[in-house]
C-alpha positions as CSV (number, residue, x, y, z in Angstrom):
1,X,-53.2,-20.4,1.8
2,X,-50.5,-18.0,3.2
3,X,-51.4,-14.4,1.8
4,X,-48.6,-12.0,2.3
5,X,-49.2,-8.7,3.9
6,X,-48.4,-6.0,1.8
7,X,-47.2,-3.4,5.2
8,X,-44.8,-6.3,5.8
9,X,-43.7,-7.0,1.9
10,X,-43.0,-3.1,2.1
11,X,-41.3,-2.9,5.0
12,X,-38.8,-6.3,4.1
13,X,-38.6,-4.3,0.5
14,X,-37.2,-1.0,2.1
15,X,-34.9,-2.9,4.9
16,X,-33.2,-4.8,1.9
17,X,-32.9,-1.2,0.2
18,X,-31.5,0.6,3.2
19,X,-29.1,-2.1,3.5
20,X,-27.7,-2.1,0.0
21,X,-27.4,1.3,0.3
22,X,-25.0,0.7,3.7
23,X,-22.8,-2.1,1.4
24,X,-22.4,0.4,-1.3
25,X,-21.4,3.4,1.0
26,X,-19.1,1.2,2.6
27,X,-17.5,-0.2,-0.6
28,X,-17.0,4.2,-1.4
29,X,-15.0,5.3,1.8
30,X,-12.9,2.3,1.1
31,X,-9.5,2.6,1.0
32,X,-9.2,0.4,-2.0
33,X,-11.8,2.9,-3.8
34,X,-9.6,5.7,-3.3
35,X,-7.0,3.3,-5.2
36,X,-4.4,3.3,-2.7
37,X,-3.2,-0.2,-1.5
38,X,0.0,-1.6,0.2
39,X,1.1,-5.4,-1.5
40,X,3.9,-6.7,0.0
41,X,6.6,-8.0,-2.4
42,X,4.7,-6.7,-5.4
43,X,4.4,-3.1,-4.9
44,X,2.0,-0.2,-4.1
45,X,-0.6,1.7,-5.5
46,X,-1.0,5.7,-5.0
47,X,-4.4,7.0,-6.3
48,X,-5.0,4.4,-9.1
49,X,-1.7,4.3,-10.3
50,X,0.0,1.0,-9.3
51,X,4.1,0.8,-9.0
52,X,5.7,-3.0,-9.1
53,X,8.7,-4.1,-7.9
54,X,10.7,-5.1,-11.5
55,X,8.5,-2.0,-13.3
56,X,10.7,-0.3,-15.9
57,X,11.9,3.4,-15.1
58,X,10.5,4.3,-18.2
59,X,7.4,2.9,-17.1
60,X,7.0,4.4,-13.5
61,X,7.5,7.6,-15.3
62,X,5.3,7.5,-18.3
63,X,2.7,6.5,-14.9
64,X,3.7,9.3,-12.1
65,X,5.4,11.7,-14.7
66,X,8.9,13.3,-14.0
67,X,10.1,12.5,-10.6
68,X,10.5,15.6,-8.3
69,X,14.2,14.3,-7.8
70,X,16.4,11.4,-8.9
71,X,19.3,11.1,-5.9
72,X,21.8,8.8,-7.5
73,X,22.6,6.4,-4.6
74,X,26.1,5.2,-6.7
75,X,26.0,1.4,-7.0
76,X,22.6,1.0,-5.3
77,X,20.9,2.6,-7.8
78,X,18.8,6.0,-8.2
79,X,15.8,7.0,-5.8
80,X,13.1,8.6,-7.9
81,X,10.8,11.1,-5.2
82,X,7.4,11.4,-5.7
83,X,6.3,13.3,-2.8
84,X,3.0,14.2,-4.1
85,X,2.0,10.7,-4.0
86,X,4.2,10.5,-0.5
87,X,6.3,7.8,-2.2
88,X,9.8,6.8,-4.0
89,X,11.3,4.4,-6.0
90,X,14.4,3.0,-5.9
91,X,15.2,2.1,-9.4
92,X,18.5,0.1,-10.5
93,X,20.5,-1.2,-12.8
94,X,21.9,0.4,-16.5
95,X,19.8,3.4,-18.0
96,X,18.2,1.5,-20.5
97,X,16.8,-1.6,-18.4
98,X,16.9,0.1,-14.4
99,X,14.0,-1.8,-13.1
100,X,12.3,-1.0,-10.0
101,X,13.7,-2.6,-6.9
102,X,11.7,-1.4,-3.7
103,X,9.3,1.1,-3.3
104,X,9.5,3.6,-0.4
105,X,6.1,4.5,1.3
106,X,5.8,7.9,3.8
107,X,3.4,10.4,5.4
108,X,0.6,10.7,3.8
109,X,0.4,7.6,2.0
110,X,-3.3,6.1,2.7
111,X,-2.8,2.2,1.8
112,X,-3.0,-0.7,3.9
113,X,-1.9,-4.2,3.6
114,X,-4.1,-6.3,2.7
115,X,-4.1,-7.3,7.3
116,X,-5.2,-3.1,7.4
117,X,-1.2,-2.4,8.2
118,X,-0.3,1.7,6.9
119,X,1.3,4.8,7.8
120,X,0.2,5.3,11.6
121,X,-0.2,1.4,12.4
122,X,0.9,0.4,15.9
123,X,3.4,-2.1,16.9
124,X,0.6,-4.9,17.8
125,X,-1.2,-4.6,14.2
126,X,2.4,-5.0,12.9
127,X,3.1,-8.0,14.7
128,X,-0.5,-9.8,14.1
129,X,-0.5,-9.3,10.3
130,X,3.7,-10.2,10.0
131,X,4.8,-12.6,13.3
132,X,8.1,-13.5,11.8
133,X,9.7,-9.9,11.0
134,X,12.9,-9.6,12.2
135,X,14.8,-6.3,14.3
136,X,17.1,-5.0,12.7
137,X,19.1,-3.9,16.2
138,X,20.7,-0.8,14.7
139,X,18.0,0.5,12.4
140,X,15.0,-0.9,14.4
141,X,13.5,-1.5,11.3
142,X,11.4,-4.4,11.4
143,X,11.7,-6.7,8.2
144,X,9.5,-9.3,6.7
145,X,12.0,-10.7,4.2
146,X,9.7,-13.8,3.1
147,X,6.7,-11.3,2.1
148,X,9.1,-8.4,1.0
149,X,8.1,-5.7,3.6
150,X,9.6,-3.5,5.9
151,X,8.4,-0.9,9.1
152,X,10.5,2.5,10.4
153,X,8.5,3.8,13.2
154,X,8.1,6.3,15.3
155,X,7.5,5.8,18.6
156,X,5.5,2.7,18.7
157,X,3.7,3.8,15.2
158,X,5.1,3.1,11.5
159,X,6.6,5.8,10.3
160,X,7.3,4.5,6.6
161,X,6.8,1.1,4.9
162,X,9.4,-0.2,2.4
163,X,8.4,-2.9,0.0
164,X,10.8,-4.8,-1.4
165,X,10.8,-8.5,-4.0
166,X,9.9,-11.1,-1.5
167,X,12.6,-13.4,-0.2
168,X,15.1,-10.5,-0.5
């Protein structure tokens, strides 16, 4: 007969504790508990409050509340700032139907893609998560067209991250 020791029972009992208690305080200083998340060709979301590419302008503000500017950008559309969740919106079409078309990520912006790519990210983590983005020569944006993502750095670090419908 195997009897159990109960110093060993204990000990096995207060390991498995301990280490719950790691997995749970782990899952808390998560970026994607904080509700901030980078999705390429589907949008971003700032502090629980998720913006998609094709979202209604009515519906990005009923969710963020009055931009703190609209720029009209003529036939490109309007650019709705919401700098205290350090991103914009580029919404276009009519009045009645302008739908968002890319969202525009900056400083301060916590989310990562779903590779651990944000604001701050070096050139290398850029280039494992997205292999295929393409230079733009002038801008030296990079551009991942088939997942809807963009980079503007600084230096060697991203700078801002555009995200845009994928294929476009």
């Amino acid at each position: 007969m195997n009897a159990r020791n109960p110093w060993q029972h204990r000990c096995r009992m207060l390991s498995l504790a301990a280490g719950l208690v790691l997995i749970l305080g782990a899952l808390a200083c998560d970026d994607g508990a904080k509700g901030t998340s980078v999705e390429p060709g589907v949008g971003a979301t700032a502090t629980g409050v998720s913006i998609r590419i094709g979202d209604a302008r009515s519906a990005v503000v009923a969710r963020l509340g009055q931009p703190a500017s609209a720029r009209d950008l003529g036939g490109v559309g309007t650019l709705l700032s919401f700098p205290d969740r350090h991103l914009s919106c580029l919404v276009s079409g009519a009045a009645d139907t302008a739908a968002v078309t890319a969202v525009y990520l900056g400083a301060g912006f916590e989310g990562r893609t779903p590779g651990g790519v944000g604001i701050g990210s070096g050139r290398a983590d850029v280039t494992a998560e997205f292999p295929n983005a393409t230079i733009d020569p002038f801008l030296g944006t990079w551009r991942h067209a088939a997942t809807g993502i963009a980079f503007d750095w600084d230096g060697d670090l991203v700078a801002s991250i555009t995200v845009f419908g994928a294929g476009g």
